[in-house]
MARZA-614298 format. One record per residue (C-alpha): residue number from 1; residue in three letters; x, y, z. Coordinates in nm, 2 decimals, decimal comma. Example, Ala and Ser with C-alpha at 12.3 -4.5 7.8 and 13.67 -1.06 7.14 Angstrom:
<recs>
   resi   resn       px       py       pz
      1    Ala     1,23    -0,45     0,78
      2    Ser     1,37    -0,11     0,71
</recs>
This chain:
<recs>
   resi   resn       px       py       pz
      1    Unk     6,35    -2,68     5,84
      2    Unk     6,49    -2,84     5,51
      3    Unk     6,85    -2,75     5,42
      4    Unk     6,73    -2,54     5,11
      5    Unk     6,55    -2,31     5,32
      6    Unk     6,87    -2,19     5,49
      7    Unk     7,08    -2,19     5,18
      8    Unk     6,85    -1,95     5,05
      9    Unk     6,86    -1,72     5,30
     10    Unk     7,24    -1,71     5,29
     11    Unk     7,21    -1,71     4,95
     12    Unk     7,05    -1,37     4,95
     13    Unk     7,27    -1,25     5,20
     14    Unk     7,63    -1,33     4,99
     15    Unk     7,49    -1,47     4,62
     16    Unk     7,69    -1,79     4,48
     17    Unk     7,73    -1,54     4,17
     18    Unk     8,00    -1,33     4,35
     19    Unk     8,24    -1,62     4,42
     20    Unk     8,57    -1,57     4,24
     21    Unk     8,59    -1,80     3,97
     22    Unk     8,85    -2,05     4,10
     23    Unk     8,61    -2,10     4,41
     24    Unk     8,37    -2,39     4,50
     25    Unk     8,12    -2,23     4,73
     26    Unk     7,77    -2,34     4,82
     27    Unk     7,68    -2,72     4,87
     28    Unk     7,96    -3,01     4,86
     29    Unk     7,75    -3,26     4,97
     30    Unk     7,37    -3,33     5,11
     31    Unk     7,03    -3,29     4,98
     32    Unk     6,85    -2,96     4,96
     33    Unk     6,55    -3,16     5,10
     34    Unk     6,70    -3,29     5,39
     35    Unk     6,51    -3,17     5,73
     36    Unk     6,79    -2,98     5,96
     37    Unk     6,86    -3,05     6,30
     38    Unk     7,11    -2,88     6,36
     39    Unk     7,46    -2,71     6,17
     40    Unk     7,78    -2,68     6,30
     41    Unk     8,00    -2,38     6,18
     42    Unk     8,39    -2,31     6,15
     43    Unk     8,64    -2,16     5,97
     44    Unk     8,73    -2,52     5,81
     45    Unk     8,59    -2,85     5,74
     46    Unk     8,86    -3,13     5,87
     47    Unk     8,76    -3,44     6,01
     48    Unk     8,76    -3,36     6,40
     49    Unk     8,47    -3,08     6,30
     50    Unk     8,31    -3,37     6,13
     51    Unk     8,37    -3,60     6,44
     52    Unk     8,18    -3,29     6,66
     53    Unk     7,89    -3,24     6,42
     54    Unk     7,79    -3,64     6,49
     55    Unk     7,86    -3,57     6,86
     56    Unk     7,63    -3,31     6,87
     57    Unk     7,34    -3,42     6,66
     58    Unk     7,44    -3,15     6,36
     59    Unk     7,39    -3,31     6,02
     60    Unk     7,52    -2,97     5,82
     61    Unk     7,84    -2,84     5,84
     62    Unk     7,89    -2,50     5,75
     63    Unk     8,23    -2,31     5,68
     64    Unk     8,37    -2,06     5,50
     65    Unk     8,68    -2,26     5,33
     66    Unk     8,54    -2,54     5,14
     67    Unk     8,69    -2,86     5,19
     68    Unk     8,64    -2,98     4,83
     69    Unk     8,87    -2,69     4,65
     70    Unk     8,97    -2,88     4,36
     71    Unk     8,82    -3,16     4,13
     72    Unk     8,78    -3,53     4,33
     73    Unk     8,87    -3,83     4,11
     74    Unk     8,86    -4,11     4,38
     75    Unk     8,70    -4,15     4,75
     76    Unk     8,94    -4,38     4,88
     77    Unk     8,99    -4,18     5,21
     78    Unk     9,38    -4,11     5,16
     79    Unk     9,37    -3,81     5,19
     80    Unk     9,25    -3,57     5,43
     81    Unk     9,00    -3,42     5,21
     82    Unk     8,86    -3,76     5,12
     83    Unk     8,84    -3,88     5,45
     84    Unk     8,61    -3,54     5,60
     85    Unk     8,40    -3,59     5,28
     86    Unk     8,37    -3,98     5,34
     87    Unk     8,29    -3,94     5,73
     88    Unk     8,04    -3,69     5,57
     89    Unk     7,87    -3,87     5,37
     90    Unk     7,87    -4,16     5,56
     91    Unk     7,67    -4,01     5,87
     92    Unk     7,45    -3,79     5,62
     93    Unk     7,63    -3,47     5,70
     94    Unk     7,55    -3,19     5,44
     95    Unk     7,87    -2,97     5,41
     96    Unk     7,83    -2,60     5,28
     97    Unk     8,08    -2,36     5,20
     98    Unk     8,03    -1,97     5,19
     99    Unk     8,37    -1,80     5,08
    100    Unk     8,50    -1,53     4,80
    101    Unk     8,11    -1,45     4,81
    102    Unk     8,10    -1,36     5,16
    103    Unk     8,46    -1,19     5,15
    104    Unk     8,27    -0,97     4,86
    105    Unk     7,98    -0,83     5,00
    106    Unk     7,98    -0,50     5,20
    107    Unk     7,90    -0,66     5,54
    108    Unk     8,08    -0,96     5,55
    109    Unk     8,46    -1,06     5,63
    110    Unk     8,65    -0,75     5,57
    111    Unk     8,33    -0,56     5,71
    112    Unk     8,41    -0,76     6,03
    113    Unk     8,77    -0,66     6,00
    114    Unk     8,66    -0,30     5,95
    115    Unk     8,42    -0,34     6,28
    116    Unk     8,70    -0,50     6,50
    117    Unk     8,96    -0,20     6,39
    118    Unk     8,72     0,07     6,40
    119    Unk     8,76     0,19     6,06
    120    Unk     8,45     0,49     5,96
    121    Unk     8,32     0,50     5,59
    122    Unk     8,46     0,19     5,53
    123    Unk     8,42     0,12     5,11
    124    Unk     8,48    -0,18     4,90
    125    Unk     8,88    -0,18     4,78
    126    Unk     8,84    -0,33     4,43
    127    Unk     8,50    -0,32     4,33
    128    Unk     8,39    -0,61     4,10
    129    Unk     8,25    -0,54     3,74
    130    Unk     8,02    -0,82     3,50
    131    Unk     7,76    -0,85     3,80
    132    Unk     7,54    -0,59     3,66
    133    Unk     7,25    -0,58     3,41
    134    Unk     6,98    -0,31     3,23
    135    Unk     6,66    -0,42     3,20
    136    Unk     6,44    -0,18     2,91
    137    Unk     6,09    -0,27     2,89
    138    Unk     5,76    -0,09     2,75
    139    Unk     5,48    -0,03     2,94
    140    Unk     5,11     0,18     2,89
    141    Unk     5,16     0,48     3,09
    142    Unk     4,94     0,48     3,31
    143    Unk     5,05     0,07     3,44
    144    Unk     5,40     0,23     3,42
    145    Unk     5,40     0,36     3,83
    146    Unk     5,26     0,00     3,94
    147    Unk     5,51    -0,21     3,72
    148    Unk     5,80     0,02     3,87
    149    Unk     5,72    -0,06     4,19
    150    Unk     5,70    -0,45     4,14
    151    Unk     6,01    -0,47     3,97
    152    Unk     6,18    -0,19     4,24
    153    Unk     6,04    -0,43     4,55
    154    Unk     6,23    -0,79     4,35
    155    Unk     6,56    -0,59     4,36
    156    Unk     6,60    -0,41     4,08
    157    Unk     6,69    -0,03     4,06
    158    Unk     6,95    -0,03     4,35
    159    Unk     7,31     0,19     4,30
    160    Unk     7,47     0,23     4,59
    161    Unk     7,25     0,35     4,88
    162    Unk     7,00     0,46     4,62
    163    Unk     6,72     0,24     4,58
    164    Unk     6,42     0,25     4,33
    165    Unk     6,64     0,36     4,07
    166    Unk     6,51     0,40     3,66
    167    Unk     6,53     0,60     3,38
    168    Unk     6,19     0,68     3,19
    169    Unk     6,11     0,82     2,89
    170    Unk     5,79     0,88     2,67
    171    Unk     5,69     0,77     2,35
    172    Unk     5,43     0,55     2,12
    173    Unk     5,44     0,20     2,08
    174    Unk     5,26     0,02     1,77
    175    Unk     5,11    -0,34     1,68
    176    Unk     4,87    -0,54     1,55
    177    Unk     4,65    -0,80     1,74
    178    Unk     4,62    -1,15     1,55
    179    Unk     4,39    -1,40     1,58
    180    Unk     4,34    -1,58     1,94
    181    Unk     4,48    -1,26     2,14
    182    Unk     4,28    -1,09     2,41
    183    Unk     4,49    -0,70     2,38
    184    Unk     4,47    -0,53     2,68
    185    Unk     4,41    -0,23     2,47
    186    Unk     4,34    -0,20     2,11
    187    Unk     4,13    -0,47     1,89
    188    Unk     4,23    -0,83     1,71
    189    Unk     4,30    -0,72     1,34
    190    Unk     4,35    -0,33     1,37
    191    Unk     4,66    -0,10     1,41
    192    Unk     4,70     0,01     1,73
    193    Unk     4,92     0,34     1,89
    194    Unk     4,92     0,31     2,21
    195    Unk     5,12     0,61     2,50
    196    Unk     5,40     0,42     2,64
    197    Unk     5,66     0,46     2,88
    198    Unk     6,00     0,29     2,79
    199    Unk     6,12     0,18     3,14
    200    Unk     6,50     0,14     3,22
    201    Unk     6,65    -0,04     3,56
    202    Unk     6,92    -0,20     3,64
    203    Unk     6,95    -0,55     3,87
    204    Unk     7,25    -0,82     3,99
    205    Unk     7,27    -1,09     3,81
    206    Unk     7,18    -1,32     4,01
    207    Unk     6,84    -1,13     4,05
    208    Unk     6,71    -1,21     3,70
    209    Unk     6,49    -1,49     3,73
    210    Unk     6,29    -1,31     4,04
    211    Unk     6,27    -0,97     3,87
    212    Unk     6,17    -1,12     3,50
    213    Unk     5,90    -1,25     3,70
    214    Unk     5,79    -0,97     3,89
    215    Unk     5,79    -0,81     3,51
    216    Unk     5,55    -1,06     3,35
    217    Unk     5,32    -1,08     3,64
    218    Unk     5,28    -0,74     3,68
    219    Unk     5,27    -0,59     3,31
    220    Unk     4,94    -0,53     3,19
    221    Unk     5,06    -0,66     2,80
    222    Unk     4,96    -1,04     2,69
    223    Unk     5,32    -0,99     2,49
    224    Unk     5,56    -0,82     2,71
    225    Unk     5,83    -0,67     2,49
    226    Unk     6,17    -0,63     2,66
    227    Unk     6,56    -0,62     2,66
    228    Unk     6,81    -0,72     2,89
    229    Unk     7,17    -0,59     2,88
    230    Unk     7,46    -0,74     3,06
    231    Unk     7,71    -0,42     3,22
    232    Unk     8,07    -0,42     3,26
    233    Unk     7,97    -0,11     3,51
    234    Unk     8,14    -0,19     3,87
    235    Unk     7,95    -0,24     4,18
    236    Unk     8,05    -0,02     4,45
    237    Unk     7,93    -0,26     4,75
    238    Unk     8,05    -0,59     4,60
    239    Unk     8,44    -0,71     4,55
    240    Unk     8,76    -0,72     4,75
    241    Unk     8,91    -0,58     5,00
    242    Unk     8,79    -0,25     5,21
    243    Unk     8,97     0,08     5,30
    244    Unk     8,87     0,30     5,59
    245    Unk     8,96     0,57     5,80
    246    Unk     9,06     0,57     6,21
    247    Unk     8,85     0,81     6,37
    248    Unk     9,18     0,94     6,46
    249    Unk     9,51     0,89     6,34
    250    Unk     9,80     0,73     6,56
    251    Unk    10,15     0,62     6,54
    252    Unk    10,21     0,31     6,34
    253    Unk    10,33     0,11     6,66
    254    Unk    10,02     0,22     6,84
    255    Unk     9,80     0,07     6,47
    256    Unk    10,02    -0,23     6,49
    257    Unk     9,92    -0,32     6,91
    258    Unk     9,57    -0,16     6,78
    259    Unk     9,56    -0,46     6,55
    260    Unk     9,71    -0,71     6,77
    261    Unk     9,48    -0,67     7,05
    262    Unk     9,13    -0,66     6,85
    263    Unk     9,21    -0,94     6,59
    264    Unk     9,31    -1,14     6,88
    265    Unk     9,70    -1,20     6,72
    266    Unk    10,03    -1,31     6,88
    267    Unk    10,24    -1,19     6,60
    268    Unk    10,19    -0,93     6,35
    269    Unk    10,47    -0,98     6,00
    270    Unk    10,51    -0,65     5,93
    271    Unk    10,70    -0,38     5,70
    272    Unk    10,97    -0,11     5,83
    273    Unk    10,75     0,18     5,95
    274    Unk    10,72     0,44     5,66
    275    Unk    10,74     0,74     5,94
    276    Unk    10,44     0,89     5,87
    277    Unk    10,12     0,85     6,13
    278    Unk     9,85     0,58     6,00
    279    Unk     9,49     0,71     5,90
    280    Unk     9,38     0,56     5,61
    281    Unk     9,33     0,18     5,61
    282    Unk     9,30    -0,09     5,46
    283    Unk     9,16    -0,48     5,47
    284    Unk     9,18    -0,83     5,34
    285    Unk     9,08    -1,14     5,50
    286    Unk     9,26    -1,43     5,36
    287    Unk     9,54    -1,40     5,09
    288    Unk     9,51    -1,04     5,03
    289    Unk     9,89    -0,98     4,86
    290    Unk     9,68    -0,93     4,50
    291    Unk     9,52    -0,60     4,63
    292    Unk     9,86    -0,47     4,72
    293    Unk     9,87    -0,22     4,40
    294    Unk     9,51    -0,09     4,51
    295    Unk     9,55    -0,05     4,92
    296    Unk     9,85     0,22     4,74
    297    Unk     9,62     0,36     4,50
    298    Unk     9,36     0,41     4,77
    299    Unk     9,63     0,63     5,00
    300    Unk     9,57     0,39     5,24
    301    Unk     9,86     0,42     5,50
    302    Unk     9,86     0,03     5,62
    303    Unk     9,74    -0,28     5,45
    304    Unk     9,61    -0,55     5,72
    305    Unk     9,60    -0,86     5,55
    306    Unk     9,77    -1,23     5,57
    307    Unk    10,02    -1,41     5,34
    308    Unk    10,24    -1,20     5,16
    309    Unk    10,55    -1,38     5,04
    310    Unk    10,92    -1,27     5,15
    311    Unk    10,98    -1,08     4,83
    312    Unk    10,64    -0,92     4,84
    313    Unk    10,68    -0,72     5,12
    314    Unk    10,93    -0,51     4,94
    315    Unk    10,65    -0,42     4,69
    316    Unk    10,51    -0,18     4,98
    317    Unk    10,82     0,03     4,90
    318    Unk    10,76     0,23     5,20
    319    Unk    10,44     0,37     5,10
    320    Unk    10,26     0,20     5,33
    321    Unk    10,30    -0,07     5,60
    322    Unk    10,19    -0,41     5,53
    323    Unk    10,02    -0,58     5,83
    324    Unk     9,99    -0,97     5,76
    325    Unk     9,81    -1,10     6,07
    326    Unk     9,77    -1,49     5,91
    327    Unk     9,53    -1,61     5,70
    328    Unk     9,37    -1,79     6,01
    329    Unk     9,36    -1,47     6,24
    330    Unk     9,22    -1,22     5,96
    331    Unk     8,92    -1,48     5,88
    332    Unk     8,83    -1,61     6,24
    333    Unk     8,56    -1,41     6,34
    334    Unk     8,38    -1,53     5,98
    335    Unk     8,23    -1,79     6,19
    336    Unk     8,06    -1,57     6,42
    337    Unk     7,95    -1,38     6,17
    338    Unk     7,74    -1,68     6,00
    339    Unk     7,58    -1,76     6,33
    340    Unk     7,45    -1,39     6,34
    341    Unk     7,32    -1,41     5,96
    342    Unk     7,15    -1,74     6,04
    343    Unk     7,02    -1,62     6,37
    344    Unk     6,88    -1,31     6,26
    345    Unk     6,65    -1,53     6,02
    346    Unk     6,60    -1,80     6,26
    347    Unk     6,63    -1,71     6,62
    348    Unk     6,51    -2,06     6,72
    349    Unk     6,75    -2,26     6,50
    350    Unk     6,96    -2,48     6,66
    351    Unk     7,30    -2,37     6,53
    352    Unk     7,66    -2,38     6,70
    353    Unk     8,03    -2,23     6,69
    354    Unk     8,27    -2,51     6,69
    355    Unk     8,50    -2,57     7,00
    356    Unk     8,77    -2,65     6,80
    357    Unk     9,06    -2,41     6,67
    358    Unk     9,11    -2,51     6,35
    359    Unk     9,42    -2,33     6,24
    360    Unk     9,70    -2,55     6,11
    361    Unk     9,94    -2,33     6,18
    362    Unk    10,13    -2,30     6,54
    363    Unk    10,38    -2,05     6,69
    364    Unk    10,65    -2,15     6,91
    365    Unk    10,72    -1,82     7,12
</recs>
C-alpha cells in the first residue's frame, strides 16, 4: 500500500494536531506515494535500526521519538542524527514519528501503562484545552434530522462517551434569491421566511475539513450560512498523563515490586514511603516531572513516571511517592502498541518489532 494510506490511519488514531508544540511528529523523510513493503518499528531511530530496516526489506521506519527533534542546518553525517537520516535517505527509507500525540490520546502510552499496572477508571491527568471547536449552522427543518446525522457520522458532536451531541433551537430564517440562483425553497426576486432550525455541534480540530464537508454536501441550501467557533473548553480524553485506581490498595513496597515486575524494570528511583497504603495512581511515559503538581491535585497516592531531577523529588513532599521507572522502561511497550494499531487496520501488512534494545542507558548491578 502507499505510505499515505498508513499515515492516515495512524493519523486518525493519535491526530498530528495533539502534539505538544515543541514536537516534530509525523513524516521526517519519504514520500507519501511511495508503495510499502514493509516498516520497521522501535522506540528510536539510530542508525543500527536503520541498518535492520535494509536487512529486512523495510523501507519505513516507524518510532515514537523522532530522530529529527530540532532544526537541521547541514547533512554532513557528523552527527548521529545526520548519519540515521543520511543512511535513510540514501536507501529510500521513509522515517515517521508518532510521539506527544500518541502519549495524548486516551488509549495510547500511559493507557498502556495503566493496562500493565492494572489501574480501573483510568482518566486523562491534565486534560488539554484549544483542540475544540462549535460549529452553528441553519438548516429547513425538516433537512435538519438528515444533516445532523451526516455531520454526527464525520465526527462531530462527541463529549466524552457521548456521541451525536447538539444543541437545537427553532426559529425563521429570511433572504432574497438574486438572479442565476436555483433556491431550494422560495423564488429568484421575492422575500422569503422560511422554518429553520439553528444547529449547534461541536468537533476537534483537526476534524474540520471532513465535517465542513459533510455540511455542504448534505445541506439542502445553494448558500449554506454558518459559524465556526474555536473553544478554550478542555477535552477529557486528550492530554497528559492518566490517574487510576488499584482494584485494591496495597503497601507501597508491594506497588513498588507491582511496578517493577509488569514494566519489566531492574531499578525503580523512588521517594521515602509516605506511610499510607497506595490506591490512587498515577502515569507518565517519558519526562513526566511537569505533571508533578497535578498527580497531587488528583490524590493520587504514587506518581510512576521517569526523569525527575535530584531536587525534584523533594517536591513530592511526602504526599505521594514518586516512582521514576526511566524514560526507556515507561515508553517500551509504545512499540508494541503501534504494531496492534497497524495490525488492526491491516492484518496482512508486513510490519515488524525491532530486535534491538535501543535504550542508551545501562545499569551496572
Amino acid at each position: 500500500m502507499r505510505l499515505a494510506t498508513l499515515i492516515k490511519h495512524l493519523e486518525e488514531y493519535a491526530p498530528l494536531s495533539y502534539q505538544e508544540d515543541y514536537d516534530n511528529s509525523g513524516l521526517l523523510t519519504g514520500d507519501v506515494n511511495q508503495e510499502i513493503t514493509g516498516a520497521l518499528v522501535a522506540l528510536d531511530c539510530i542508525e543500527e535500526i536503520v541498518d535492520e530496516a535494509i536487512a529486512k526489506g523495510c523501507n519505513l521506519i516507524i518510532t515514537h521519538h523522532p530522530i529529527v527533534f530540532k532544526g537541521l542546518k547541514k547533512l554532513t553525517g557528523r552527527t548521529y542524527v545526520e548519519r540515521v537520516v543520511l543512511k535513510a535517505i540514501k536507501n529510500n527509507i521513509a522515517l515517521y514519528a508518532i510521539h506527544t500525540n500518541l502519549d495524548s490520546v486516551h488509549n495510547g502510552v500511559n493507557g498502556v501503562i495503566c493496562k500493565r499496572l492494572g489501574l480501573q477508571q483510568p482518566k486523562i491527568l491534565q486534560a488539554r484545552g484549544g483542540l475544540l471547536k462549535k460549529l452553528v449552522t441553519f438548516c429547513p427543518t425538516a433537512q435538519a434530522p438528515q444533516l445532523r446525522a451526516a455531520l454526527f457520522a464525520a465526527g462531530a458532536g462527541n463529549i466524552s462517551a457521548y456521541s451525536d451531541c447538539s444543541f437545537n433551537t427553532e426559529g425563521t430564517g429570511t433572504f432574497k434569491a438574486g438572479d442565476g440562483t436555483q433556491p431550494f425553497v422560495g423564488a429568484q426576486g421575492i422575500q422569503h421566511e422560511e422554518p429553520e432550525t439553528r444547529i449547534e455541534t461541536i468537533f476537534y480540530k483537526h476534524q474540520e475539513r471532513q465535517v465542513l464537508l459533510a455540511l455542504l454536501q448534505n445541506h439542502p441550501y445553494e448558500e449554506v450560512a454558518y459559524d465556526i467557533y474555536a473553544l478554550e473548553n478542555t477535552s477529557a480524553n486528550v492530554g497528559s498523563g492518566m490517574v487510576g485506581w488499584l482494584e485494591e490498595e496495597m503497601e507501597a513496597s508491594e506497588f513498588l515490586s507491582l511496578v517493577k515486575s509488569r514494566m519489566n524494570v531492574s531499578v525503580i528511583r523512588h521517594t521515602r514511603q509516605t506511610g499510607r497504603k497506595i490506591k490512587k495512581v498515577a502515569v507518565c511515559g517519558g519526562s513526566g516531572s511537569f505533571l508533578l503538581s497535578q498527580a497531587i491535585a488528583a490524590g493520587a497516592d504514587a506518581f510512576v513516571t521517569a526523569d525527575f531531577k535530584y531536587h525534584e523529588f523533594f517536591d513530592a513532599d511526602g504526599k505521594l511517592i514518586i516512582a521514576d521507572i526511566g524514560h526507556f522502561e515507561s515508553e517500551q511497550f509504545t512499540s508494541d502498541l503501534l504494531i496492534d494499531i497497524i495490525r488492526e487496520k491491516f492484518p496482512n501488512f508486513a510490519i515488524r518489532l525491532t530486535e534491538h534494545n535501543t535504550n542508551p542507558i545501562n545499569y551496572f548491578i
